[in-house]
C-alpha positions as a Python dict, from the first residue, in 0.01 Angstrom:
ca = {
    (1, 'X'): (0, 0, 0),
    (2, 'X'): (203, -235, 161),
    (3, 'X'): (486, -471, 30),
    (4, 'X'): (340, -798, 119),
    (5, 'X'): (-20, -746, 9),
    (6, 'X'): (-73, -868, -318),
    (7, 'X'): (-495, -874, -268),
    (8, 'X'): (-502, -508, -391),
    (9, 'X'): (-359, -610, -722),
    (10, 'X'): (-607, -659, -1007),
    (11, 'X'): (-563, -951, -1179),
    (12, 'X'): (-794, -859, -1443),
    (13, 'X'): (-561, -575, -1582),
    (14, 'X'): (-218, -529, -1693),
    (15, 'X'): (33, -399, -1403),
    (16, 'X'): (326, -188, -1445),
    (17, 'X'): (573, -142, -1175),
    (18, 'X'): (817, 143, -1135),
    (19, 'X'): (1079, 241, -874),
    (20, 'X'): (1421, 287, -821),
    (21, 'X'): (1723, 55, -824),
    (22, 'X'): (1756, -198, -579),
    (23, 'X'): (1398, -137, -440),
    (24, 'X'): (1228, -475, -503),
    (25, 'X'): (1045, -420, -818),
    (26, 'X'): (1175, -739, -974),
    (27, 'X'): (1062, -939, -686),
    (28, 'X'): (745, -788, -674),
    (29, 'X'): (682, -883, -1039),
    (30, 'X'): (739, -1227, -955),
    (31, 'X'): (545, -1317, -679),
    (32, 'X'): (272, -1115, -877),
    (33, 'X'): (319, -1378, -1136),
    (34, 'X'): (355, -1627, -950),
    (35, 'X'): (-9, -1584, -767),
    (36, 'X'): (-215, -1423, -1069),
    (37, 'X'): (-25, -1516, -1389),
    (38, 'X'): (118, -1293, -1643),
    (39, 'X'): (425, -1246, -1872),
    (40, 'X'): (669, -990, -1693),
    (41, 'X'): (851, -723, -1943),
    (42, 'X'): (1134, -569, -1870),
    (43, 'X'): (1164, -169, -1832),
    (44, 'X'): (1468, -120, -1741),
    (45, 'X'): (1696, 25, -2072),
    (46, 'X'): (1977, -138, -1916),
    (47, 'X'): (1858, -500, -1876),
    (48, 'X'): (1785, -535, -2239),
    (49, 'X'): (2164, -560, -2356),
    (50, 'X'): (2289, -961, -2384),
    (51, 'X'): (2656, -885, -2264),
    (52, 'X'): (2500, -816, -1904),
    (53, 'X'): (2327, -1009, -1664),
    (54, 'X'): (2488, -1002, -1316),
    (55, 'X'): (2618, -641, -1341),
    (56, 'X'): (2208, -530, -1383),
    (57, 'X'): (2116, -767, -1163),
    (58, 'X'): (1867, -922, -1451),
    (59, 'X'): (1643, -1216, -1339),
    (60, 'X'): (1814, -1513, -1254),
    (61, 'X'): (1781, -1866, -1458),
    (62, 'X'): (1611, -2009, -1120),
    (63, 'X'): (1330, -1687, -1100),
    (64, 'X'): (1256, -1721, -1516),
    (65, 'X'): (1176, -2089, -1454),
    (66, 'X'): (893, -1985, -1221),
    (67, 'X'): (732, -1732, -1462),
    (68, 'X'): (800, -1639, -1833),
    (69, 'X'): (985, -1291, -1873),
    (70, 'X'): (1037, -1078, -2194),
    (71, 'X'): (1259, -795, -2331),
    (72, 'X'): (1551, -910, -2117),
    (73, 'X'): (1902, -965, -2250),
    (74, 'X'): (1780, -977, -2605),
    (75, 'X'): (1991, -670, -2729),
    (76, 'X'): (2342, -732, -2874),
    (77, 'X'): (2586, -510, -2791),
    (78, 'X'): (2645, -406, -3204),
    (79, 'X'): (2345, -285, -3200),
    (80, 'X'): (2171, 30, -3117),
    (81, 'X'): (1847, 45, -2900),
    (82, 'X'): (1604, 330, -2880),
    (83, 'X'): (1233, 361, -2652),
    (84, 'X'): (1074, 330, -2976),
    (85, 'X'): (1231, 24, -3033),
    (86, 'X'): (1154, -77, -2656),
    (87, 'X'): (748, 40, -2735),
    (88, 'X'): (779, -183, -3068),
    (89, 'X'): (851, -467, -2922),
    (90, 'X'): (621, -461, -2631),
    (91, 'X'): (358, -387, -2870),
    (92, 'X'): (416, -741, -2978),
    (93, 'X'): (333, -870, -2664),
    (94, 'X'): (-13, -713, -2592),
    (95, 'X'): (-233, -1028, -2628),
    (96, 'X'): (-181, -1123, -2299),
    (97, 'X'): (-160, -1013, -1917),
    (98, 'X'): (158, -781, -1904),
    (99, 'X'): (323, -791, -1557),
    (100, 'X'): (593, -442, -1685),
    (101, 'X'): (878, -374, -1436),
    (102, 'X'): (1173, -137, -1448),
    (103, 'X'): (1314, 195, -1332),
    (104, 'X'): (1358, 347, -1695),
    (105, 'X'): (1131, 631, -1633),
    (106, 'X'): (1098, 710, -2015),
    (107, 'X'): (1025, 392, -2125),
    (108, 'X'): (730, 356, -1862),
    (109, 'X'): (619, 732, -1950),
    (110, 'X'): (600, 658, -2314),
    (111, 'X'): (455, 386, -2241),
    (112, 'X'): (132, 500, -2023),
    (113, 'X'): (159, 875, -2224),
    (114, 'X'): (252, 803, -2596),
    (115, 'X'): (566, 879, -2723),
    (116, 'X'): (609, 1155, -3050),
    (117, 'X'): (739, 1053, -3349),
    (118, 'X'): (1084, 1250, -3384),
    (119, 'X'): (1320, 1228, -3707),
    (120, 'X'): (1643, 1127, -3643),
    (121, 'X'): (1935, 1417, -3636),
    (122, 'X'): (2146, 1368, -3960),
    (123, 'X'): (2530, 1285, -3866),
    (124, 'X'): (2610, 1659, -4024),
    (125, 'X'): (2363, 1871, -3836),
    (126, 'X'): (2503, 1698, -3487),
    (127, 'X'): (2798, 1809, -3582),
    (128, 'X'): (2681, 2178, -3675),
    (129, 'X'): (2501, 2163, -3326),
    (130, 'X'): (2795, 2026, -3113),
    (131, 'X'): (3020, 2341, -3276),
    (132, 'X'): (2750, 2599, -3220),
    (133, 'X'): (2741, 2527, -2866),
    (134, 'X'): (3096, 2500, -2806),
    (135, 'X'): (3157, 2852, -2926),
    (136, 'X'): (3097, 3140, -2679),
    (137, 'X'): (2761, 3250, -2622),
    (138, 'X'): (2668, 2984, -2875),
    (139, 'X'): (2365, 2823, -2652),
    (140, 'X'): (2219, 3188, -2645),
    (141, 'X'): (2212, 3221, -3056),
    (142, 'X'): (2054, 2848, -3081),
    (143, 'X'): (1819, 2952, -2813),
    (144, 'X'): (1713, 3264, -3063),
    (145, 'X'): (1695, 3004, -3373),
    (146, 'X'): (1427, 2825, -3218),
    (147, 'X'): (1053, 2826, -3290),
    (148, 'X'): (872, 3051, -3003),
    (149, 'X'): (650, 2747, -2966),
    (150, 'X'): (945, 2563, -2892),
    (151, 'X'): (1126, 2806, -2704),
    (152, 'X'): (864, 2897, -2432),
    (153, 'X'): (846, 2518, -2356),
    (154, 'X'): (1176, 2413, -2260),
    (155, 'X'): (1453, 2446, -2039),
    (156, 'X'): (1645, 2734, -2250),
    (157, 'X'): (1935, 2688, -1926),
    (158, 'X'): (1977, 2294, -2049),
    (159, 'X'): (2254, 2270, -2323),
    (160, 'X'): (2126, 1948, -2426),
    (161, 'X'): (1774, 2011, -2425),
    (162, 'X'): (1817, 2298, -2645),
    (163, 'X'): (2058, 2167, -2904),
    (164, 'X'): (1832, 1870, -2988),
    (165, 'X'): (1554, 2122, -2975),
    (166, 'X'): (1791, 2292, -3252),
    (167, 'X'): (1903, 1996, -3432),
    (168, 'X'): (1541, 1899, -3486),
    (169, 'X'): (1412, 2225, -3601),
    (170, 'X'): (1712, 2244, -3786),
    (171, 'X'): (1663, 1957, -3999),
    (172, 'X'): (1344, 1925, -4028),
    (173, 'X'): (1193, 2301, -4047),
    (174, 'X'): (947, 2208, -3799),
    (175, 'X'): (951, 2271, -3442),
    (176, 'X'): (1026, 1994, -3165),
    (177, 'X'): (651, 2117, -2977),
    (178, 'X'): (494, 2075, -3297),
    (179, 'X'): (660, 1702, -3357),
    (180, 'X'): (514, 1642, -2983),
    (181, 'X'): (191, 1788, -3004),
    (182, 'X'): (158, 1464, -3263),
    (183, 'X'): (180, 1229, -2995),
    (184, 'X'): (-46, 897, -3093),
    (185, 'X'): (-216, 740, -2784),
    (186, 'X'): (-55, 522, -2522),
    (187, 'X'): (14, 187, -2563),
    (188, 'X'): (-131, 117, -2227),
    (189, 'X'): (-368, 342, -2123),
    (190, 'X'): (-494, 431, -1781),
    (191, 'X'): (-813, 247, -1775),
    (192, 'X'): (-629, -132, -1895),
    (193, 'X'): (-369, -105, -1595),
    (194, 'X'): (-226, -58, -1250),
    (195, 'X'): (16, 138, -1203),
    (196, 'X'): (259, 85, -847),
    (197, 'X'): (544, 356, -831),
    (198, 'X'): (771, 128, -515),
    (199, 'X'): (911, 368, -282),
    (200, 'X'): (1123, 366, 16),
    (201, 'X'): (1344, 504, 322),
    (202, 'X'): (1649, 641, 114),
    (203, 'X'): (1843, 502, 442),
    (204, 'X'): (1673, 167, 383),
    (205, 'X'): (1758, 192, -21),
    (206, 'X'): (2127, 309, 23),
    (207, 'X'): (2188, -38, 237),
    (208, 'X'): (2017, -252, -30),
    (209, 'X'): (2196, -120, -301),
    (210, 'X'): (2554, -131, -154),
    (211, 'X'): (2465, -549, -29),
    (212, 'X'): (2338, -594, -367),
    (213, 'X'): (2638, -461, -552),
    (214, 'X'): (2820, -662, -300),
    (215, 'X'): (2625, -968, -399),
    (216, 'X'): (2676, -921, -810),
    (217, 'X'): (3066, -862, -749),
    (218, 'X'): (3078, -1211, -590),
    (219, 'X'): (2836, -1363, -831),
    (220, 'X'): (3045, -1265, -1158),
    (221, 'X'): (3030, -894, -1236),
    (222, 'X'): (3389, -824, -1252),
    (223, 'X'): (3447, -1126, -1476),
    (224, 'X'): (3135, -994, -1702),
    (225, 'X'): (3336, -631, -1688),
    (226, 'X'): (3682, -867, -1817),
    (227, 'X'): (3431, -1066, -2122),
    (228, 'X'): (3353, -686, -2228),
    (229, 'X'): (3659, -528, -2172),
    (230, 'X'): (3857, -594, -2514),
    (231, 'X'): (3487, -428, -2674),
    (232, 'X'): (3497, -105, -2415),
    (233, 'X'): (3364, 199, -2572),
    (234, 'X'): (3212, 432, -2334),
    (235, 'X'): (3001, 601, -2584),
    (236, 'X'): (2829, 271, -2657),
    (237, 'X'): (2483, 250, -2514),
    (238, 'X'): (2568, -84, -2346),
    (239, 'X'): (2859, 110, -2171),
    (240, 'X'): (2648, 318, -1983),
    (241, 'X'): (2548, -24, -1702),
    (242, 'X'): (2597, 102, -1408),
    (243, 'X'): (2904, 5, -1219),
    (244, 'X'): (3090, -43, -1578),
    (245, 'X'): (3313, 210, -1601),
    (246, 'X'): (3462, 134, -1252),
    (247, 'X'): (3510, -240, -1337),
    (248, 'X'): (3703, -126, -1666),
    (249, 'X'): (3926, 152, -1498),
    (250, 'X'): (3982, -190, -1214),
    (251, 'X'): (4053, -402, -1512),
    (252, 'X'): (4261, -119, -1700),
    (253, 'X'): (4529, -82, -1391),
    (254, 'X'): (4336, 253, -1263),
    (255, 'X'): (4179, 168, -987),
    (256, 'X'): (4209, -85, -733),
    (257, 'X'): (3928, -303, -702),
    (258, 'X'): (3825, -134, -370),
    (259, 'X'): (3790, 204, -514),
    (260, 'X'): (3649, 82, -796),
    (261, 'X'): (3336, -131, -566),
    (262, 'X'): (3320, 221, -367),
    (263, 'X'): (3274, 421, -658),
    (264, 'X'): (3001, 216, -828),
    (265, 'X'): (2810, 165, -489),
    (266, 'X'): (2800, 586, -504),
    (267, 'X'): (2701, 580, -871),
    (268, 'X'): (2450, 364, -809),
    (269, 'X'): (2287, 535, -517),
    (270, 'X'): (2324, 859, -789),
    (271, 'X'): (2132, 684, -1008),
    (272, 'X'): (1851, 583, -785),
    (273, 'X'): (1860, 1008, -675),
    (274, 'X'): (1790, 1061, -1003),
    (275, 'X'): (1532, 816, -1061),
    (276, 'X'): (1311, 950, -802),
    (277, 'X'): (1354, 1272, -908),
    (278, 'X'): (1202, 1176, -1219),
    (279, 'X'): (895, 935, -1075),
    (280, 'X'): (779, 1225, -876),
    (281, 'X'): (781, 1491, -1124),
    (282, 'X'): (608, 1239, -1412),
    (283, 'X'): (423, 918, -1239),
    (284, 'X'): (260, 1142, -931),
    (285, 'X'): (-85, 969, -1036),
    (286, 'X'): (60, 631, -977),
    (287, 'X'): (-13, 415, -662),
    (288, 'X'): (246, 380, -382),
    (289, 'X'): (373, 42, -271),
    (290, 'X'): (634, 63, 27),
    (291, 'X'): (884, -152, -50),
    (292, 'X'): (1031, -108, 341),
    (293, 'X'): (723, -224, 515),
    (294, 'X'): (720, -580, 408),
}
């Protein structure tokens, strides 16, 4: 489907539009709204936090005058934010034409597949789990803890996968396939929505996303970085913008503000590698909009 033809696009149904960084999704979702109405949501898990707008290249004041928008910029920083909370807070929302855009492929998937209820990992278990793994041939004894259940369906070769695997089973006596297998239905399902995955020439994509970068720096990112910087905790979830940890090692003496614009251009590009990754092992059902033909 091409970029500029908005006739294929059912008005009568909800639309949800994924794709990588950079590729035109927000854009999209506006002259969507623009033509057929609807309230669009933000996907994107790092567009919700208040402390950044230019740095995740949010909507601007001028495009949110043209259409309403939700979910952005409504997180403080203090706080913590989870996809459930993300899936709560949509749910809100439903009573209406929902024009949902982002490149947060879990928060789309849960969204379209259900997302399992999981208990939290007590502060003493993570613990137990972090030292189990750092000992020698500790991933191969949490491995053999697991459930079989468990154990046949997961990556046993992913550290991470399998401690919270552990962790859950761990706390809870009760496997993490068996906490999945609970899954309630989606939120949106497949018959109440369109579904566009945007994709492009990674050529095409690299160029927009360095120009773009180049655009936020000049619009205020560093000086967004500088607001932040006396609050910089990397393990906070609002640390983890893209581009952030550059502007702090810029603003720290580190790195030279050339480096640092270099660094986050390749992080960014990582990031959208990553992305597609996951849309085309999870969304392959979704429709294709080519974001370089318009």
């Amino acid at each position: 489907m091409r970029a500029h033809d908005l006739s294929q696009i059912d008005a009568s149904r909800h639309l949800l539009i994924a794709g990588p960084t950079a590729s035109g999704k927000s854009a999209l979702a506006l002259a969507v709204a623009r033509a057929q109405g609807g309230l669009i949501v933000n996907a994107d898990a790092l567009q919700v936090w208040s402390c950044w707008r230019v740095l995740t290249a949010r909507p601007t004041a001028a495009d949110e005058a043209q259409a309403p928008h939700a979910l952005y910029g409504h997180v403080d920083p203090d706080r913590g934010y989870s996809v459930g909370d993300w899936l709560r807070d949509i749910g809100t929302l439903q009573d209406q034409r929902l024009i949902v855009v982002g490149g947060t492929g879990l928060y789309l998937t849960a969204l379209t597949r259900g997302l399992a209820y999981v208990p939290p990992t007590p502060t003493e278990i993570r613990a137990e789990g972090d030292a189990r793994l750092a000992d020698s041939g500790g991933l191969a004894r949490m491995v053999a803890d697991l459930d079989p259940r468990t154990r046949d369906r997961i990556d046993i070769q992913n550290p991470a996968r399998v401690q919270r695997a552990w962790e859950v089973y761990r706390a809870t006596g009760r496997g993490l396939s068996d906490w999945q297998a609970d899954t309630p239905p989606p939120l949106i399902g497949q018959a109440h929505s369109q579904r566009l995955l945007v994709t492009a020439d990674r050529d095409w994509l690299a160029d927009r996303i360095e120009r773009r970068f180049r655009t936020m720096m000049a619009e205020g990112a560093l000086e967004e970085a500088r607001a932040m910087h006396p609050r910089w905790d990397p393990a906070r979830q609002w640390a983890r913008a893209i581009g952030a940890p550059e502007l702090m090692a810029c603003l720290d003496g580190t790195l030279d503000l050339r480096a640092a614009i270099d660094r986050a251009i390749i992080s960014t590009r990582q990031y959208a590698k990553s992305q597609r990754i996951w849309f085309r092992g999870r969304m392959q059902e979704w429709q294709p909009w080519r974001a370089d033909e318009n």
